[in-house]
C-alpha positions, 0 to 999 in steps of 0.5 A: 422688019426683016430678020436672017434669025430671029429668037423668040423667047417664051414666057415659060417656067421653062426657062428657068435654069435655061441658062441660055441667056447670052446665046439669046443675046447673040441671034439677029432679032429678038422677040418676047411677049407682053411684059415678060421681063428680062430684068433679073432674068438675063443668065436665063433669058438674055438681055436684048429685045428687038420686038415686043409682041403685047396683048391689050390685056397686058398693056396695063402692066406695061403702062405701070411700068413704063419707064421699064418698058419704054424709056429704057427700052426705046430700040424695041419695037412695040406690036400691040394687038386686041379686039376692035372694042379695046383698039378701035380708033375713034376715041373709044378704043380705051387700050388704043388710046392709051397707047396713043398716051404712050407714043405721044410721051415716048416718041422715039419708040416705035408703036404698031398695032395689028390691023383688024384684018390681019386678026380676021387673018390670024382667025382664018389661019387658026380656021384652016389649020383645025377646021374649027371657027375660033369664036363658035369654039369660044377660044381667044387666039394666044398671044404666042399665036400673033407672034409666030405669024409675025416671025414667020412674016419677018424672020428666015430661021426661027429658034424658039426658047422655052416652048413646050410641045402638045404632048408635053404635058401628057408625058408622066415625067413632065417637069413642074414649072411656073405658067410664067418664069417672072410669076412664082406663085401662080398655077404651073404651067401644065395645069394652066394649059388644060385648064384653058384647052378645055373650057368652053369660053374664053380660054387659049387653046395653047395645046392645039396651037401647039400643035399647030406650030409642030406642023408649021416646022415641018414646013419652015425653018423652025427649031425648038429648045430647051425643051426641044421637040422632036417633030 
């Protein structure tokens, strides 16, 4: 896929209020993560959804809902992505077959699974900008991470909704969101971030990718608002 703009749509609290949701719907291509849902949410987040970039982790809630996600949402392009345990395609890859359960069900819905060597790619990325081994810091790459590299690969412009900086969060008048805006009582999204940003196994390091992409729009074509980052 090649996209002139693409809108990629952050899962945040943030959006909440936004009230950006027709300006979403206007821009060529646009991206939202796992099962972030626009349902209830359109004022805010828009209605249209060009791709889906999903966890293995979330897959179970799409599964659940499936006629949500997949009958209702056939134009969407599906990009799924995990570890080989979970998408290893010899029958014992669970996720990967359930996804296959889902092509074979849905087959006008176009399916993708990231490659083991375009993870071992986004590894490398995260190796290069920090200097650091993503597995010997015990981090998992976020799913925000797999979707910036894919609309970096596919779009010529991106405008990112409802992303926070990585000093956000340090700042004292930061405001007080939910981790997720179709979540309400979960942690909010601060706590969330350091939280994983500093525990030793298994945690995103969200605040470091943030970082990461700061950098990254100095060098492409990428603008961030509600909030907007001042690079």
């Amino acid at each position: 896929m090649h996209c002139s703009q693409c809108a990629l749509v952050s899962s945040s609290g943030q959006m909440l209020g936004a009230g950006v949701g027709e300006e979403i719907d206007k821009v060529g291509c646009v991206i939202r993560m796992n099962n972030a849902p626009t349902q209830g949410f359109e004022k805010d987040v828009g209605n249209r959804t060009s791709v889906r970039v999903v966890s293995h982790t979330s897959v179970p809630l799409l599964v659940k809902n499936e006629s949500y996600y997949f009958q209702q949402s056939e134009d969407t392009t599906y990009v799924f992505w995990g570890p080989e345990r979970n998408m290893r395609q010899d029958g014992k890859g669970h996720i990967f077959n359930s996804l296959r359960k889902i092509a074979e069900k849905y087959p006008k819905v176009r399916i993708y699974a990231v490659t083991k060597e375009k993870i071992q790619y986004c590894d490398g990325v995260f190796q290069n900008e920090t200097g650091k081994n993503r597995m010997k810091t015990g981090a998992f790459l976020s799913t925000g991470f797999f979707t910036m590299i894919l609309a970096i690969d596919m779009c010529d412009s991106i405008r990112v909704y409802g992303m926070i900086d990585d000093n956000y969060c340090s700042r004292v008048n930061h405001s007080i969101v939910p981790y997720h805006y179709y979540e309400k009582n979960r942690i909010d999204e601060c706590r969330m971030y350091r939280f994983h940003e500093n525990t030793n196994r298994g945690g995103h390091r969200f605040i470091t990718e943030k970082a990461i992409y700061a950098r990254w729009a100095t060098r492409q074509k990428i603008d961030f608002k509600h909030p907007s980052w001042s690079l």
